[in-house]
Backbone bond lengths (Angstrom), bond angles and torsions (degrees), N, CA, C in turn:
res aa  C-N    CA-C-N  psi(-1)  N-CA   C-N-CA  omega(-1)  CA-C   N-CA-C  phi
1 X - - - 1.467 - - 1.518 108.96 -
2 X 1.301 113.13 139.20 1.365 101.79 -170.15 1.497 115.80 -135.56
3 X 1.248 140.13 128.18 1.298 136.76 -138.83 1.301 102.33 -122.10
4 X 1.770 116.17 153.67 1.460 134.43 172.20 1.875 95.15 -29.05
5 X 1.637 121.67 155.68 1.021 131.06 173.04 1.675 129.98 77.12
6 X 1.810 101.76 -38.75 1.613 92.45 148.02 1.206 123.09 -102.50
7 X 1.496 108.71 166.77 1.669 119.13 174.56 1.168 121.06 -46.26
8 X 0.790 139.75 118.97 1.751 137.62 165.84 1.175 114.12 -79.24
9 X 1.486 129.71 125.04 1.657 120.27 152.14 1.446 159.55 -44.51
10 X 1.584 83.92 -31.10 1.436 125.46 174.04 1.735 93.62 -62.51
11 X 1.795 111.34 -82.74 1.428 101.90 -163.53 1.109 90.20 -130.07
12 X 1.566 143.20 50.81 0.810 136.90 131.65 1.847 112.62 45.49
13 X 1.315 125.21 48.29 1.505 134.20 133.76 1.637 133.57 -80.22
14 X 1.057 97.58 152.52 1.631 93.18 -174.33 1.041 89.70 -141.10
15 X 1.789 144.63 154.07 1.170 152.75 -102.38 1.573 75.98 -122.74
16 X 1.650 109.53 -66.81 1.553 112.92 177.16 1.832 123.97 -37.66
17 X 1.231 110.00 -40.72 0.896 116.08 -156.42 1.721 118.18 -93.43
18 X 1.080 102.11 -32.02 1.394 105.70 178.98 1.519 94.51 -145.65
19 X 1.465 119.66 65.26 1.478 132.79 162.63 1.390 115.35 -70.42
20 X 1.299 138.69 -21.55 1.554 134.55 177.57 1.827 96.76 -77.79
21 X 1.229 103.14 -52.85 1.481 94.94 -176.67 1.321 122.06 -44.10
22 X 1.413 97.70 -59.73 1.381 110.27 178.57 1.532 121.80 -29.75
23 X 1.404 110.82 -58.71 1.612 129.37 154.98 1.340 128.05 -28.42
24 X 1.200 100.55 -59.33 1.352 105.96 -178.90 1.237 120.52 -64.31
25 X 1.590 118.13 -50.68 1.523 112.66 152.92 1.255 149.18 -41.30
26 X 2.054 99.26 -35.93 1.299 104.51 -177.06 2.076 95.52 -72.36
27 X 1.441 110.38 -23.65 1.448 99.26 -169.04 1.425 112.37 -77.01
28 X 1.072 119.93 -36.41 1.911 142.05 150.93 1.943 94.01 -15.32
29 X 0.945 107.84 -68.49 1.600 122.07 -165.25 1.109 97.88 -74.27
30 X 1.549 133.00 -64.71 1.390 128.37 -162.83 1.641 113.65 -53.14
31 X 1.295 101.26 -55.76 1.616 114.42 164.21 1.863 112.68 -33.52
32 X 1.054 102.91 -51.77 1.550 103.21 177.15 1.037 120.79 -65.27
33 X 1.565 108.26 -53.41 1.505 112.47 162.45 1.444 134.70 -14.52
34 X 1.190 114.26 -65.32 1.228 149.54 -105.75 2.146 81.31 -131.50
35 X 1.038 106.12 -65.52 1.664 119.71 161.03 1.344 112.61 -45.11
36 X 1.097 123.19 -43.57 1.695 127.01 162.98 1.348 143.50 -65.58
37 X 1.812 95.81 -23.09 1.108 98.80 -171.23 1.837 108.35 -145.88
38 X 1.844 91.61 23.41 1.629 86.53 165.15 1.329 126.32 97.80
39 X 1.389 105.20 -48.07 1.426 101.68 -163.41 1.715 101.50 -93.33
40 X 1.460 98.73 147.64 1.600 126.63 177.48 1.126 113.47 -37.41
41 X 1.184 136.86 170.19 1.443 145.41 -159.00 1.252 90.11 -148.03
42 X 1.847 111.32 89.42 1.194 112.86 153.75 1.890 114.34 -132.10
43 X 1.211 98.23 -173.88 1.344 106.19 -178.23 1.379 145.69 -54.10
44 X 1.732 90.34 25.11 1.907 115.63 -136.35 1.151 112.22 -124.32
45 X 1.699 122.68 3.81 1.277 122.76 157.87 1.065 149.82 -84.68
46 X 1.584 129.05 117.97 1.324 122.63 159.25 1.728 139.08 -64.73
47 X 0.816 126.15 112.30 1.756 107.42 177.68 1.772 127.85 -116.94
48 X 1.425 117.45 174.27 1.174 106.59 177.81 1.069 78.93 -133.59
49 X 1.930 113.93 127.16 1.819 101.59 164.17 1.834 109.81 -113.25
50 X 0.903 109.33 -161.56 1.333 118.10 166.83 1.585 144.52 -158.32
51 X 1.153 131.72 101.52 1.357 131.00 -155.76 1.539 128.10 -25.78
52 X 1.027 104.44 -40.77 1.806 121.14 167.35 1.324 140.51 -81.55
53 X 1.734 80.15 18.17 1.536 92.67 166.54 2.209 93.47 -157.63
54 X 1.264 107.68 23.10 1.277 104.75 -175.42 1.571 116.65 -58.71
55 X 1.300 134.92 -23.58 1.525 148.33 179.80 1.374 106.62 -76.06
56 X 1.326 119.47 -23.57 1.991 122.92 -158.64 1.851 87.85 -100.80
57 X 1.987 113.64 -105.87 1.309 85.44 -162.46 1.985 71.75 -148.08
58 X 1.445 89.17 177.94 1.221 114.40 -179.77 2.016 104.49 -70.53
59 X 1.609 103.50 136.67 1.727 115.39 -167.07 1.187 83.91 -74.67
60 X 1.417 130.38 -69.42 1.371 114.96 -128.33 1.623 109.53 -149.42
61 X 1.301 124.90 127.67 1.473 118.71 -165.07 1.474 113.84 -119.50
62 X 0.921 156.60 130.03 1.500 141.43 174.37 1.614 103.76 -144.14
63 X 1.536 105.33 129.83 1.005 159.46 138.97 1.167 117.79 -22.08
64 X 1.900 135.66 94.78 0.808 135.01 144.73 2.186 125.43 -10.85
65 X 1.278 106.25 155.38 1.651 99.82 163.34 1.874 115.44 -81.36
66 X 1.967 105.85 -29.82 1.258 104.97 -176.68 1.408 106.97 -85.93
67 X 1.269 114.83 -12.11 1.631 126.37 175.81 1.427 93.79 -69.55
68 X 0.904 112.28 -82.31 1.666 124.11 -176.41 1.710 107.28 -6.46
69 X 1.453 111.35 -76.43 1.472 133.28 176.15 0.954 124.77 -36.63
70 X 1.723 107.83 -52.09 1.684 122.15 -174.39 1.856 94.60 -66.22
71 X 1.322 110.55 -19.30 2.225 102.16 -170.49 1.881 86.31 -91.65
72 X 1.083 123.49 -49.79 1.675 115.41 159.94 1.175 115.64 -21.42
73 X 1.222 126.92 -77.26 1.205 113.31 -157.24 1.976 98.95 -103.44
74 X 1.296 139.20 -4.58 1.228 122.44 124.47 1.741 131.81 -22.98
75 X 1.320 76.28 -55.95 2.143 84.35 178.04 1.267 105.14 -67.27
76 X 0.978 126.26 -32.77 1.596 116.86 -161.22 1.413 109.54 -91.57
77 X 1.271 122.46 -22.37 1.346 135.45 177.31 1.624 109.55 -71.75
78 X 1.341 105.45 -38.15 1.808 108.92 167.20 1.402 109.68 -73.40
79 X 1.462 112.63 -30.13 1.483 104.91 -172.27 1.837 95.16 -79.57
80 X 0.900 148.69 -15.71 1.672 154.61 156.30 1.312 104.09 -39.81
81 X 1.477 97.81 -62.73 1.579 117.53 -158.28 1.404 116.02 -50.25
82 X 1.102 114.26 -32.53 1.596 149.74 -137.72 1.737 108.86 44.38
83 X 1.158 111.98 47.62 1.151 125.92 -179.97 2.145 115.33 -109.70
84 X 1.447 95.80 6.85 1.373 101.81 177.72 1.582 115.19 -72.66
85 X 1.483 123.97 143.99 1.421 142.65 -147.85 1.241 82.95 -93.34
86 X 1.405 146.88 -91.11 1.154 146.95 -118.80 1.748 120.18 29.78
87 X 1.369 105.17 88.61 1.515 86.56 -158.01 1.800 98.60 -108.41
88 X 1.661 89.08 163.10 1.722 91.87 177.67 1.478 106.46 -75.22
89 X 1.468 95.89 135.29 1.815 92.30 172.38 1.272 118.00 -101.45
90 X 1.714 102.03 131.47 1.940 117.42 -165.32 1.664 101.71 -58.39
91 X 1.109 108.86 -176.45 1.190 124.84 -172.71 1.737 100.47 -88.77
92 X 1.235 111.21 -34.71 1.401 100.18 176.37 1.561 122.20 -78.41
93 X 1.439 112.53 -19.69 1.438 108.08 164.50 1.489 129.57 -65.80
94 X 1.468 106.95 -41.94 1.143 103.03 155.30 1.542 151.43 -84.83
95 X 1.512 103.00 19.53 1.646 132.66 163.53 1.451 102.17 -80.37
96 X 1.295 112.33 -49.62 1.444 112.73 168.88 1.236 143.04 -71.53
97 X 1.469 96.32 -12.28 1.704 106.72 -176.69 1.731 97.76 -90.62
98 X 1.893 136.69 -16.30 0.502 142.76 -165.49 1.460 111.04 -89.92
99 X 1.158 100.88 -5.33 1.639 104.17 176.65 1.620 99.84 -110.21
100 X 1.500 136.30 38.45 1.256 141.43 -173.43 1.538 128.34 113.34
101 X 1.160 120.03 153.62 1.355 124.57 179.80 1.459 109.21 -121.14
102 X 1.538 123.71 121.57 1.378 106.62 169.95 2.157 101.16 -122.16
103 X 0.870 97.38 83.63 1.386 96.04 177.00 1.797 128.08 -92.46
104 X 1.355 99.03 140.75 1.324 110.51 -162.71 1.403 114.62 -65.10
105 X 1.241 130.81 -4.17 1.273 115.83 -160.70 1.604 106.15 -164.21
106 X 1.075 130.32 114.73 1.389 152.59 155.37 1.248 123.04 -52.49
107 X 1.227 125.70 122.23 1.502 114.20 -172.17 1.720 109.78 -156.84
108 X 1.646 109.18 118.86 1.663 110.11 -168.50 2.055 69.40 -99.96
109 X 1.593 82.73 135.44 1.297 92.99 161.10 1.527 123.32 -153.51
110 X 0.986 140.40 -169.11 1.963 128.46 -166.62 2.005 97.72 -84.50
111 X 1.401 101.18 164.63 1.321 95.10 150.39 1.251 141.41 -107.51
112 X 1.304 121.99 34.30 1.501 141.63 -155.07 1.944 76.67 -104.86
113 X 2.038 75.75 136.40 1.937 102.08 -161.72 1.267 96.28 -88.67
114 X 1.747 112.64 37.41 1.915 98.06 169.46 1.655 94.41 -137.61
115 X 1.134 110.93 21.22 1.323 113.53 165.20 1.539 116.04 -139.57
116 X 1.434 107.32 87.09 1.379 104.02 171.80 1.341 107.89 -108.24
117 X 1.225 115.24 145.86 1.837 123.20 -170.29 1.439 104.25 -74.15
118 X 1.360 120.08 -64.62 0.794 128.44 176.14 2.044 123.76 -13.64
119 X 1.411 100.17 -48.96 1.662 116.03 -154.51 1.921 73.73 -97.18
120 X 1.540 114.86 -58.39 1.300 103.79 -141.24 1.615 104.29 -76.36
121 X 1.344 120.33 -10.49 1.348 132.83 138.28 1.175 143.49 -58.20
122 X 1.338 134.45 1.16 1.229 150.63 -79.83 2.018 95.23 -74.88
123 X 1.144 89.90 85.57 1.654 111.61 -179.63 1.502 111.56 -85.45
124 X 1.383 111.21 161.00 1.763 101.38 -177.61 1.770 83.98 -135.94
125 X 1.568 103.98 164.93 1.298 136.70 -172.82 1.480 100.87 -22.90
126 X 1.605 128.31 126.63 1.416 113.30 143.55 2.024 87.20 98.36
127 X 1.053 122.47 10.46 1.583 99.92 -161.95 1.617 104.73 -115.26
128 X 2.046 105.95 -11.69 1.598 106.65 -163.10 1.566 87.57 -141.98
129 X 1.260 119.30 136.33 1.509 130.25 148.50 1.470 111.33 -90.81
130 X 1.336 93.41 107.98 1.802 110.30 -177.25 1.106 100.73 -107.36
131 X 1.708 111.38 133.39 1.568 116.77 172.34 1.967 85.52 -126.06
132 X 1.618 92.57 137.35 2.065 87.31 177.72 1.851 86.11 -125.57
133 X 1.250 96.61 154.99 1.075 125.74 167.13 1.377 124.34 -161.58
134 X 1.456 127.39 141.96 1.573 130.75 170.87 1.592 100.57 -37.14
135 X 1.674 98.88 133.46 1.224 103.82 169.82 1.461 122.05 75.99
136 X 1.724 121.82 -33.28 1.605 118.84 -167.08 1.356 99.48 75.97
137 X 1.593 132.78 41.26 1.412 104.23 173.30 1.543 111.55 -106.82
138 X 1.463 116.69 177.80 1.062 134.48 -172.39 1.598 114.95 -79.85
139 X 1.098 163.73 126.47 1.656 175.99 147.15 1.280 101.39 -132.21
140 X 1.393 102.98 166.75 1.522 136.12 177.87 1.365 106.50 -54.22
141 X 1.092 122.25 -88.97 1.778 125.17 157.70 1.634 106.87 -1.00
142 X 1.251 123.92 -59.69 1.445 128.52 -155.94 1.447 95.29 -84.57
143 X 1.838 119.30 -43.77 1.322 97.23 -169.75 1.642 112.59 -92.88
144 X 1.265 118.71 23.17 1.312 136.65 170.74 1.617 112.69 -93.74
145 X 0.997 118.89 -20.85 1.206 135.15 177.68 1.807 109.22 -91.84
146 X 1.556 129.55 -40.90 0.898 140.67 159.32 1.372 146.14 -41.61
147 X 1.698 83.19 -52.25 1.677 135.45 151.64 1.608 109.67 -23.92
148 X 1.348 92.76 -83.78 1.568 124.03 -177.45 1.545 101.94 -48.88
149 X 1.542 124.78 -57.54 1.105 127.98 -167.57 1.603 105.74 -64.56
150 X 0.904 136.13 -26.94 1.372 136.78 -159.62 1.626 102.05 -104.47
151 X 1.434 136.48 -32.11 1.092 143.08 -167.09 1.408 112.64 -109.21
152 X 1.623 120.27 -21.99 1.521 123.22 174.64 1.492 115.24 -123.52
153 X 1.476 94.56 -12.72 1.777 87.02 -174.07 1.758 89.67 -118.31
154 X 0.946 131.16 4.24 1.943 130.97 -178.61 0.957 106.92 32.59
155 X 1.527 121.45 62.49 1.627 118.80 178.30 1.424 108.44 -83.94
156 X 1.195 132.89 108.73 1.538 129.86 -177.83 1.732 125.79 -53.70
157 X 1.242 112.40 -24.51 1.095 119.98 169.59 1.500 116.46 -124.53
158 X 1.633 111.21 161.10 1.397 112.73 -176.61 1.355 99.02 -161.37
159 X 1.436 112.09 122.20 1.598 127.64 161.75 1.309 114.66 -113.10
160 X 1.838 82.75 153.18 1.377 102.49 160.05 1.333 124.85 -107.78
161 X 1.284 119.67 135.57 1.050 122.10 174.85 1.703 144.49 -127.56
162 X 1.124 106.51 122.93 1.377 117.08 -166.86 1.628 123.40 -82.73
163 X 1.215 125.80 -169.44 1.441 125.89 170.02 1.455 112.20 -161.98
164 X 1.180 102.35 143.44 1.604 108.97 176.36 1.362 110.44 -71.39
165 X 1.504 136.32 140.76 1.338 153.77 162.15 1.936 89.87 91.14
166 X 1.282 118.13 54.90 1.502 97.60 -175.37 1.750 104.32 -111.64
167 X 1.622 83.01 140.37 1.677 93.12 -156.48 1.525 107.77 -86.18
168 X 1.233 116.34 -1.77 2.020 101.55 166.76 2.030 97.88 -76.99
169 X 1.643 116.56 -31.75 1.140 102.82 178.88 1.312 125.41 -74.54
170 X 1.076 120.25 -36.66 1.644 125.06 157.38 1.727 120.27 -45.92
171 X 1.206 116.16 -24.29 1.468 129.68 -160.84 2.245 80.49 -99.58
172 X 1.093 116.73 -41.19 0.897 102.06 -169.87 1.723 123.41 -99.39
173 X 1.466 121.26 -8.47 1.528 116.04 117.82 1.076 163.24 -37.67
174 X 1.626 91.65 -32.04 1.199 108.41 149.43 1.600 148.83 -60.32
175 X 1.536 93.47 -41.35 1.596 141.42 156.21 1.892 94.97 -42.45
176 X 1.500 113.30 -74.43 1.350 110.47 -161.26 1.847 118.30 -63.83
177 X 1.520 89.55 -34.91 1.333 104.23 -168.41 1.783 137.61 -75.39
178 X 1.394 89.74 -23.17 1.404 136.91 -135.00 2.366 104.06 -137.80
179 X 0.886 86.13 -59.96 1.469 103.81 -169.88 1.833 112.06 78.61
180 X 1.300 101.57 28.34 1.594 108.23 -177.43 1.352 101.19 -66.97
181 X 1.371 120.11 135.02 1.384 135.05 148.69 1.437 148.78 -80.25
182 X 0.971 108.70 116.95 1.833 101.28 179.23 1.435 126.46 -75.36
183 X 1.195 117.76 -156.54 1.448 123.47 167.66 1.713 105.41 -70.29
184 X 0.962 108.15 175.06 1.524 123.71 -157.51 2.183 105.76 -69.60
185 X 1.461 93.95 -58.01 1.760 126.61 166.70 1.562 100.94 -58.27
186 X 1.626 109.78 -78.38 1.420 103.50 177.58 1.633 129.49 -51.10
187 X 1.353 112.55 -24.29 1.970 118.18 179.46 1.701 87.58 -73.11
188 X 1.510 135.17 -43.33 1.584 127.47 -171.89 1.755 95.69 -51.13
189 X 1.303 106.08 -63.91 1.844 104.40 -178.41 1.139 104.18 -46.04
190 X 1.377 124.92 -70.35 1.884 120.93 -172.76 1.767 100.49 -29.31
191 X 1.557 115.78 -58.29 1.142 124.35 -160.61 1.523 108.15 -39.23
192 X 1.366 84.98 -59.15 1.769 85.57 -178.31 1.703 141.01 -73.23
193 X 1.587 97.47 5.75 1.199 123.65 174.56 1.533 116.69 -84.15
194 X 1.734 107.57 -49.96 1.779 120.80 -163.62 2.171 92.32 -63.51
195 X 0.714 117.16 -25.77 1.441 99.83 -179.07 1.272 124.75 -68.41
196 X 1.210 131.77 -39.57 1.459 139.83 136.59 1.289 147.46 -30.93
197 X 2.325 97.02 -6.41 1.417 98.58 -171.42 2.028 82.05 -130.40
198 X 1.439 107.40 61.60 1.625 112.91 171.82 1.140 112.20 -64.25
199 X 1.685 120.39 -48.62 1.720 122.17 -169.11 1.682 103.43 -105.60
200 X 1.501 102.40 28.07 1.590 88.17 158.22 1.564 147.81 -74.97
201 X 1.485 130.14 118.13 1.024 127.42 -132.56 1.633 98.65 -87.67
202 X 1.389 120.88 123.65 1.519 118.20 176.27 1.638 109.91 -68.37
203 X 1.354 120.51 -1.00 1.375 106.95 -152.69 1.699 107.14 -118.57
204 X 1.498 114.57 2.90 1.300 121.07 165.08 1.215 119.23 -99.90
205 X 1.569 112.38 -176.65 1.765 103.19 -170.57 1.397 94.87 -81.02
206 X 1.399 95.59 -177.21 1.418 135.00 -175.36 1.464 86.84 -60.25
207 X 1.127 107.70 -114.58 1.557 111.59 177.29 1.913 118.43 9.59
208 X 1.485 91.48 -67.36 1.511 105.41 172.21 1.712 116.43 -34.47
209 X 1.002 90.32 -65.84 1.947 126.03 -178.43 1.796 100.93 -39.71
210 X 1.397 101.68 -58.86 1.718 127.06 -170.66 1.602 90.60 -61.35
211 X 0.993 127.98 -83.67 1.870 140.23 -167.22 1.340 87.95 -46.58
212 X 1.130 147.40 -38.11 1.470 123.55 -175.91 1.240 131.45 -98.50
213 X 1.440 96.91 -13.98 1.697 113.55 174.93 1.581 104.30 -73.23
214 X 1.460 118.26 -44.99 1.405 108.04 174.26 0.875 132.73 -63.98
215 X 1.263 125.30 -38.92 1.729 127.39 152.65 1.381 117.23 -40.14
216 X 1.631 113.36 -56.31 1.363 107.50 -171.78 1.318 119.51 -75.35
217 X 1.423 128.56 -1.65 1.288 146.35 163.11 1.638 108.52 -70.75
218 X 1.137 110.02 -55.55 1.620 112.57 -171.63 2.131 104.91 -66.28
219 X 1.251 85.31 -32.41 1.662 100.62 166.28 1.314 110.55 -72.01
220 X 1.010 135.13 -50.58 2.181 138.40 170.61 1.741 95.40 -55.27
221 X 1.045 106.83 -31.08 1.841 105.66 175.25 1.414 111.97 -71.03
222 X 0.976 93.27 -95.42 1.925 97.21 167.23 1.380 116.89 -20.32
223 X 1.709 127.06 -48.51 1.337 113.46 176.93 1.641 110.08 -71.15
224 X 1.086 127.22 -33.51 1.130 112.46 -179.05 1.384 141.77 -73.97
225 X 1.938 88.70 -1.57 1.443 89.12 177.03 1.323 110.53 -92.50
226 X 1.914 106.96 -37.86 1.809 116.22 166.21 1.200 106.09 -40.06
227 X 1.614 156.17 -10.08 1.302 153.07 -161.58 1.289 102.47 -112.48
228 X 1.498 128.24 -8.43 1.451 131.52 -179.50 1.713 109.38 -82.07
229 X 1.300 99.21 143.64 1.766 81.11 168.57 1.570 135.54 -43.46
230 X 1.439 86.75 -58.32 1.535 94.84 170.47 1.785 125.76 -41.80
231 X 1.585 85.82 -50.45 1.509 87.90 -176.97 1.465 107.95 -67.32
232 X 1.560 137.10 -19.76 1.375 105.04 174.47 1.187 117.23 -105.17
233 X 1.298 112.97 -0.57 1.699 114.51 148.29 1.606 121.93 -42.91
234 X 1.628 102.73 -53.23 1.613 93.02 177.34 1.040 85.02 -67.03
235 X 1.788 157.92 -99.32 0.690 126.10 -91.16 1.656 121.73 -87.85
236 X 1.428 110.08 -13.18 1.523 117.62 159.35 1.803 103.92 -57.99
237 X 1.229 125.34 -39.42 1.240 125.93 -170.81 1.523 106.69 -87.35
238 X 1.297 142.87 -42.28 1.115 132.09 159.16 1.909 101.44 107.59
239 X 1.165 99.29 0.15 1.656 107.63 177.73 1.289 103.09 -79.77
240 X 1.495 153.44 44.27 1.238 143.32 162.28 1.516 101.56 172.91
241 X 1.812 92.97 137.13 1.799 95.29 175.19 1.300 109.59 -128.55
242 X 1.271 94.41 132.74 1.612 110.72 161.86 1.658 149.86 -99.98
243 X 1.548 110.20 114.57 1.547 105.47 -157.95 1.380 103.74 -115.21
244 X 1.452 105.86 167.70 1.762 106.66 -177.99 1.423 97.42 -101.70
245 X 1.264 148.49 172.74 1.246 162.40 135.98 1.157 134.20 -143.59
246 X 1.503 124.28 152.43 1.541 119.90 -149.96 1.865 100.51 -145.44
247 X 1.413 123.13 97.37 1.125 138.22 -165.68 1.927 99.56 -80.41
248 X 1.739 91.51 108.95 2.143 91.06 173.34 0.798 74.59 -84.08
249 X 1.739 100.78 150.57 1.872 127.34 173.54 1.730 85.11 -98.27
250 X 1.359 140.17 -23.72 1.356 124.44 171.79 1.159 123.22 -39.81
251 X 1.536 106.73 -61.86 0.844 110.24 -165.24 2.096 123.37 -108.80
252 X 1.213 88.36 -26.54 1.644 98.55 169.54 1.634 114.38 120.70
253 X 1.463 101.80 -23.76 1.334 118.81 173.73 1.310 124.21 -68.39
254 X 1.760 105.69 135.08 1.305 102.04 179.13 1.806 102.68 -107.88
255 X 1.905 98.67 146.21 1.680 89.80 168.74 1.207 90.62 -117.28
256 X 1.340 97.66 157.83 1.636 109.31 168.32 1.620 105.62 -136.07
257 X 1.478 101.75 159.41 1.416 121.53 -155.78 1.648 96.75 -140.95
C-alpha cells in the first residue's frame, strides 16, 4: 500500500510533485462520495487516501464529533420540513457498506416505534450506530454495545436520546411517587430509571413532572456513562462528545442539550 509523499511505481506521483493532480482527483472522488451518500460538502473532512487506488475513490472519511451534530440536527430540520429524503439504497452502496461500517454518530435511544433516529434524522445506510432500548437506559448489554462503538467503530460523537410522553419514564414516577410496581423484568428497567428522578418535584402537574423526568433521565444516562473509565478518559482527552436530546413527537423536533 502506498501512501501520499512516496513514489509510487504504479503512477509514479509524489505529493510534491504533481500536487494539483492529486487534488483534483481526490475532489473527483470526494464529490461522488459525498453525492452518494448525502452528506454536505463542508469544510469538515478528514481522509486517508492511497496511491493504488488514487483514480477510483477516496478509502476512508471520518467525521468530526461537531461535524457529526451539525448533520443531526441538519437531518432533523428536513425531517420538520417534510423535506426528508429517505432514500433507496443502490446496490452499490450496499456492496460497500458490506465491506464495513464507519458511522458518525452513536446514539442510545428508547424503543418506542415513533421514534426512530434513523427517519427523524433523516440519516442514510451506514451513517448512525443505534442501540434502542425502553426508556434509553443504561445496563451492561447497552454499555457493551457503546463499548464496541467507541473502541472499534471510533464514532466521535454519542447521544442520548429521549422522547416526550415516554412510558418507562412515566412508569417510573410512578415507581418514585407512588411505589407502583411493574412486572418483575419491567420493575429492573423502572429500577434503573428512579435514580435520575432525585429532585423531582411532587407539587407540579403531571405533565410538569413528565417533561422533566425525561430530561433528567437522558441526564442519569449521560452521567453514567461520564462515570465509566472510558468515558472520563475521553473526556480528559477531548476525543469524543457527548449530548442529551429529547425528540417532541408533536412536533418532530429534536432539542438537544
Amino acid at each position: 500500500m502506498w501512501v501520499l509523499g512516496r513514489t509510487c511505481p504504479r503512477c509514479r506521483l509524489t505529493r510534491q510533485r504533481d500536487k494539483s493532480l492529486i487534488e483534483k482527483l481526490l475532489l473527483r472522488d470526494l464529490t461522488n462520495y459525498l453525492s452518494e451518500f448525502r452528506i454536505e460538502l463542508q469544510p469538515l473532512l478528514r481522509y486517508r487516501y492511497s496511491c493504488d487506488d488514487v483514480s477510483s475513490r477516496l478509502e476512508k472519511m471520518l467525521i468530526s464529533a461537531e461535524q457529526g451534530l451539525r448533520q443531526l440536527i441538519a437531518g432533523n430540520k428536513r425531517f420538520v420540513a417534510g423535506k426528508a429524503r429517505f432514500p433507496t439504497v443502490c446496490k452499490e452502496t450496499l456492496a460497500a457498506l458490506a465491506k464495513g461500517q464507519q458511522p458518525y454518530a452513536t446514539i442510545l435511544g428508547c424503543a418506542d416505534s415513533r421514534v426512530p433516529p434513523e427517519l427523524i434524522f433523516d440519516a442514510n445506510f451506514g451513517e448512525l450506530f443505534i442501540i434502542r432500548v425502553a426508556g434509553n437506559v443504561i445496563s451492561p448489554e447497552v454499555m457493551g454495545s457503546i463499548q464496541y462503538a467507541g473502541s472499534h467503530l471510533h464514532t466521535p460523537l454519542f447521544v442520548i436520546l429521549g422522547h416526550e410522553g415516554c412510558g418507562a419514564v412515566k412508569a417510573a414516577i410512578e415507581c418514585k411517587l407512588n411505589g407502583a410496581k411493574q412486572h418483575s423484568r419491567i420493575q429492573i428497567l423502572v429500577n434503573n430509571i428512579v435514580p435520575g428522578l432525585s429532585e423531582l418535584d411532587p407539587n407540579v402537574s403531571h405533565e410538569q413532572q413528565l417533561a422533566w423526568s425525561v430530561e433528567a433521565n437522558v441526564r442519569w444516562s449521560m452521567h453514567q456513562l461520564l462515570e465509566t473509565p472510558e468515558g472520563k478518559q475521553a473526556a480528559r482527552e477531548g476525543r469524543k462528545k457527548l449530548v442529551g436530546a429529547v425528540f417532541e413527537i408533536n412536533s418532530g423536533g429534536v432539542r438537544f442539550f
